[in-house]
C-alpha positions as CSV (number, residue, x, y, z in Angstrom):
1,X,0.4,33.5,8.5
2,X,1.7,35.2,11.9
3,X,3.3,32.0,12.8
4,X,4.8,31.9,9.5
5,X,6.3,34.9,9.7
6,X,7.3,34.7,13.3
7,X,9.4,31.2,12.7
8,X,10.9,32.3,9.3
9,X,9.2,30.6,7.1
10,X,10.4,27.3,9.0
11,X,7.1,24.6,8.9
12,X,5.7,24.2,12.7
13,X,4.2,20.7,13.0
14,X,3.2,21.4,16.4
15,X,1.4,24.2,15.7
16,X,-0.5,22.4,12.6
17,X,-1.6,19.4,14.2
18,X,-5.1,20.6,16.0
19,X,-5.8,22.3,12.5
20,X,-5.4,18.9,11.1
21,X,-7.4,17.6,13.4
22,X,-10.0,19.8,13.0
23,X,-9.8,20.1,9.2
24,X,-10.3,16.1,9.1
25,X,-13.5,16.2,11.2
26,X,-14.7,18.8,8.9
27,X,-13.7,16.2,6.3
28,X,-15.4,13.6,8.2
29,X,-18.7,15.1,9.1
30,X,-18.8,16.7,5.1
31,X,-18.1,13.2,4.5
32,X,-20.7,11.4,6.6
33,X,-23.5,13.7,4.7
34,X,-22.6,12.9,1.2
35,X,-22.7,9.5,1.8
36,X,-26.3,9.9,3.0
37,X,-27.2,11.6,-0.3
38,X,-25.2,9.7,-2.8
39,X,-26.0,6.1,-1.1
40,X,-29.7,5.1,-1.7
41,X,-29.2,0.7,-1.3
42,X,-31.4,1.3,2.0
43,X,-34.5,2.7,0.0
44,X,-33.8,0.2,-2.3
45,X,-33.8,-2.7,-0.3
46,X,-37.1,-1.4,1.3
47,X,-38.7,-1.2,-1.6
48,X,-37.8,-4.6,-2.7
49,X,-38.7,-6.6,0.9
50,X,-41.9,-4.4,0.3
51,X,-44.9,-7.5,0.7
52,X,-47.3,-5.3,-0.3
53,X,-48.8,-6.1,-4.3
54,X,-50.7,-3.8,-4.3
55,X,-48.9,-0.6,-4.0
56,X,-46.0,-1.4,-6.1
57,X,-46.5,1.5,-8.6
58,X,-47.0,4.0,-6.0
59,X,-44.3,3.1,-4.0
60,X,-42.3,2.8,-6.7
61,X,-43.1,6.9,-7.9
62,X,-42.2,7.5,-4.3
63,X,-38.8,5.8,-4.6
64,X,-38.0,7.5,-7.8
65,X,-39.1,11.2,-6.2
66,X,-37.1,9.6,-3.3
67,X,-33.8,9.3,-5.3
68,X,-34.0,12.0,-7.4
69,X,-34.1,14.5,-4.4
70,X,-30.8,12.9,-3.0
71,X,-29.2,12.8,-6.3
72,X,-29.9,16.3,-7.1
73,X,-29.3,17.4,-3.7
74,X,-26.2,15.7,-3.7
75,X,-24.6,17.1,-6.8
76,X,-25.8,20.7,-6.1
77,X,-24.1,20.7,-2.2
78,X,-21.1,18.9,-4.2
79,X,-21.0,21.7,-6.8
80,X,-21.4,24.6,-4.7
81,X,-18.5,22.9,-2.1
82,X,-16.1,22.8,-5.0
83,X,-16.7,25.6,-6.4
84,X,-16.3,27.6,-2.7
85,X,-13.5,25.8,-2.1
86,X,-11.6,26.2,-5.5
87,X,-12.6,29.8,-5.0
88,X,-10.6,30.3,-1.7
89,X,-7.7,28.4,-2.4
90,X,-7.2,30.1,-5.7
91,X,-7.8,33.6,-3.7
92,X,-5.2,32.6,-1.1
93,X,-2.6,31.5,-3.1
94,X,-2.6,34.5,-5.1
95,X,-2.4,37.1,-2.4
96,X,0.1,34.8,-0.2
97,X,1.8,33.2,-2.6
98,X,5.3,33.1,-0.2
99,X,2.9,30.1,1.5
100,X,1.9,27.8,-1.1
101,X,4.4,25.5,0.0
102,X,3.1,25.2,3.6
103,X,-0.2,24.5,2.4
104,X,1.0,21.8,0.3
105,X,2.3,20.4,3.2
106,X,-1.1,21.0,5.4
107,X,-2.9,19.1,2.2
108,X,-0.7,16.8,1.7
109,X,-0.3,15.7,6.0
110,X,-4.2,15.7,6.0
111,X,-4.2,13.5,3.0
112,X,-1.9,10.7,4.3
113,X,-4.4,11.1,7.5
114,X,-7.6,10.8,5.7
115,X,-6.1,7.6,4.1
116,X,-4.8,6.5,7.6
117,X,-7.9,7.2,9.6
118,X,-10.0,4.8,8.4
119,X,-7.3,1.7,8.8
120,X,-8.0,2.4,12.4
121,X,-11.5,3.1,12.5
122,X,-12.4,-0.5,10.9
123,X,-9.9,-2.3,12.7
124,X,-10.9,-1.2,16.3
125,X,-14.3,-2.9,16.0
126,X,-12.6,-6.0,14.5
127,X,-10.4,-6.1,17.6
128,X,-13.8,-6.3,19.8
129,X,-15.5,-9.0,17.9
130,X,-13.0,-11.5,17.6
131,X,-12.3,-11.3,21.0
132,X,-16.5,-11.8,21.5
133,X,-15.9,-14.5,19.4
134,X,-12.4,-16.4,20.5
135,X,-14.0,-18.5,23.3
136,X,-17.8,-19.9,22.7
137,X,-17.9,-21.2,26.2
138,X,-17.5,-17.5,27.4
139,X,-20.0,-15.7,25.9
140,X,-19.3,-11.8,25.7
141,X,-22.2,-10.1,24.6
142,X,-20.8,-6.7,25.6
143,X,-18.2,-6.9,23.6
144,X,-19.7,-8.1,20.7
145,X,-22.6,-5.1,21.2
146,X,-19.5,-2.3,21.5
147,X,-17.8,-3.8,18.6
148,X,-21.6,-3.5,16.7
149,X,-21.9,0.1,17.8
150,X,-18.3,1.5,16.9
151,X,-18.9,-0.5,13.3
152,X,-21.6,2.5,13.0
153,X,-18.8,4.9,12.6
């Protein structure tokens, strides 16, 4: 708000960018743990290559107990994010309402990033495996295990 005030209502990109950057990893890490509630194919997939006969029911209880933790975890840390966030940028843009336009602009730059972001993130570890890959004769196995290990991210 000081910065605001001090350049006359003028919009500082130099000034925003490391709140960008730190509002996208927020964004990123809030990101990373709803996946791992809302995605359950792993459990799934284990309970299918499962050999075993004759624990299917059981294991099959435990995978449904399994699941409806995550799901109900998921939707309750959802619902109270929303809510906490609608919350506070309702509050804030009634008692500054002089800066709703900034923070359209903060939303709107951190938008375009979150769709960016990602371009980059999946093309850096195709980069590394096709050139793993390019020459058979030359086997790079380093490569090909870095390009494996940034594909986790």
């Amino acid at each position: 708000m000081h910065n605001i005030y001090v350049n006359k209502g003028s919009f500082d990109i130099e000034y925003q960018i490391p709140k960008i950057i730190y509002s996208s990893l927020i964004s990123y890490g809030l990101n990373t743990l709803f996946k791992i509630l809302a995605l359950s194919n792993d459990l799934i997939i284990e309970f299918k290559q499962n050999k075993e006969i004759i624990n299917v029911d059981q294991s099959g209880a435990n995978l449904r107990k399994k699941l409806n933790i995550k799901i109900w975890l998921y939707f309750i840390l959802s619902s109270i994010i929303l809510i906490f966030c609608w919350y506070y940028i309702s509050m804030f843009c009634a008692i500054y309402g002089n800066t709703q336009y900034h923070l359209l602009k903060d939303v709107l730059i951190n938008f375009g990033l979150d769709l960016i972001s990602p371009l980059g993130i999946c093309l850096l570890p195709v980069f590394f495996r096709i050139h793993s890959l390019i020459n058979p004769k030359k086997r790079r196995v380093y490569l090909y295990k870095f390009s494996k290990f940034l594909q986790l991210f």
